[in-house]
Structures are given as C-alpha cells and as structure tokens.
C-alpha positions in Angstrom: 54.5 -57.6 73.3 55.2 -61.4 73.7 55.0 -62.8 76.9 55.8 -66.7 77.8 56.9 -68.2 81.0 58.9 -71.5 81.3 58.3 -73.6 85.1 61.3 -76.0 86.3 62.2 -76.4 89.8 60.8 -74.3 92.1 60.8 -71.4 89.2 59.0 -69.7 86.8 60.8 -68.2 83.9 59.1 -65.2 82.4 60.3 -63.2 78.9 59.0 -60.4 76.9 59.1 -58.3 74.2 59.1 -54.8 74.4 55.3 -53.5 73.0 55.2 -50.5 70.5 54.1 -47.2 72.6 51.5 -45.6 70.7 50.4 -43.3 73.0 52.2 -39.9 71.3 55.9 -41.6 71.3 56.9 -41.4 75.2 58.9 -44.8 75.3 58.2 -47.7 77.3 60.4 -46.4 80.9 59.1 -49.8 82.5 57.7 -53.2 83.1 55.6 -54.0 86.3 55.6 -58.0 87.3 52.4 -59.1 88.9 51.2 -62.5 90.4 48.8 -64.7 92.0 47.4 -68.2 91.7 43.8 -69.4 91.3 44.0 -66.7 88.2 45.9 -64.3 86.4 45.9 -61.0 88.3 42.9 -58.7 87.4 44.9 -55.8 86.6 47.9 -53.6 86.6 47.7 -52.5 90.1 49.0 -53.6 93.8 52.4 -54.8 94.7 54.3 -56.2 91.4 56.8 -59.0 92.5 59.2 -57.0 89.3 59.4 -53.7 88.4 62.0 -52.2 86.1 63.2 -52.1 82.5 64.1 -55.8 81.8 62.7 -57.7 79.4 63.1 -61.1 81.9 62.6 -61.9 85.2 62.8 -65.6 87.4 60.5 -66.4 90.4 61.9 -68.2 92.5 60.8 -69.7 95.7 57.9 -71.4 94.3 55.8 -74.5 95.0 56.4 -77.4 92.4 53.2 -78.7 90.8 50.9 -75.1 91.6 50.1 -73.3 88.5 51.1 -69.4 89.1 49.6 -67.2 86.7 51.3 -63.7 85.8 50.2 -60.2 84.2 52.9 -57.9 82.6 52.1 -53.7 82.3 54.3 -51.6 80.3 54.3 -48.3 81.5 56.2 -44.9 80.2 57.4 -41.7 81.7 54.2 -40.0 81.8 52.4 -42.6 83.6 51.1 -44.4 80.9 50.5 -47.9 81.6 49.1 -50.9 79.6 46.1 -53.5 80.0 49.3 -55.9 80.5 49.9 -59.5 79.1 48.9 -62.9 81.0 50.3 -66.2 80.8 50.8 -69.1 83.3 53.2 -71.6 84.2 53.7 -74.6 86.3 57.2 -75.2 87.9 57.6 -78.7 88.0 60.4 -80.7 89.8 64.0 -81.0 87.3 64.3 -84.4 85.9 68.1 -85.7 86.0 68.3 -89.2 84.4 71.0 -91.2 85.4 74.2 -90.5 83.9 75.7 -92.4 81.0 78.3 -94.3 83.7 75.5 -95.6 85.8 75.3 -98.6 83.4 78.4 -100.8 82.6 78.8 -100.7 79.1 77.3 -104.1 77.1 75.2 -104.3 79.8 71.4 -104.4 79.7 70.5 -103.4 83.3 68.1 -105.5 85.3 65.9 -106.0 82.3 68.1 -108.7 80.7 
C-alpha cells in the first residue's frame, strides 16, 4: 500500500494503506516498522521500532534536521511477509509565528 511520513519536531509521522494479500487470501495479521539513517533499511528483517496492526505510527525522540529513512512489511498469519515500502522524512524544528497580539493594531512594527 501507500506509505508517506510527515517530520515536525523531533517526529516523524508515518501512514499506510493496508496492501491487497495475494498470496491465496490469508489477510494482512500485521505491519513491521523498521528504521535507520544513511538509507532506508535493506529489508524486512532485525528489530522493527513498530509492529502490530495499525495503519500509523509516530517516532518520536528524534534528531531535528537528520533525514531517517523507514521500510514497512506486511506480513499475514502464515508468515508471509512483503518486500515492504520505503520512504524518508526529515523532522524539522515547529515554526510558531508570533501571535496576532504581538503587534498593536495600526501599527507597522519596527519597519515603519
């Protein structure tokens, strides 16, 4: 299925859609999360950061301004798994502009 992930501060927001299971009807049981940086992970194997039968999950923790790359597997109840899905994301810091009251209104700022 679909796979994009969103970066803001200190997160990565990942979403998916559930893939069609092709391999003689078992059902997708699963998802397995995996990530690294430098490049998407090679495979579907090692410790997933995720695993269960959401179609989301948020990383959190993470280093503004580093691009984390991440691989999604389907698997079923018979131990079927997929190639997985890639994609990559780069949390950056949350930009809060000053509020509307910061200003007096008429008023131009410093700039005149």
């Amino acid at each position: 299925g679909g796979l994009t992930a969103t970066g803001s501060g200190e997160r990565v927001t990942l979403g998916w859609t559930a893939p069609n299971d092709n391999s003689g009807g078992s059902g997708v049981s699963g998802y397995k999360v995996f990530s690294a940086t430098g490049s998407a992970p090679a495979g579907c194997t090692g410790t997933p950061i995720y695993n269960g039968s959401a179609t989301s999950f948020v990383h959190t923790g993470l280093t503004d301004g580093i691009v984390y790359y991440y691989r999604v597997c389907a698997y079923d109840h018979v131990g079927n798994t997929s190639t997985g899905a890639t994609t990559s994301a780069r949390p950056a810091p949350e930009y809060n502009p000053p509020s509307a009251g910061s200003v007096p209104p008429g008023s131009r700022g410093p700039w005149g």
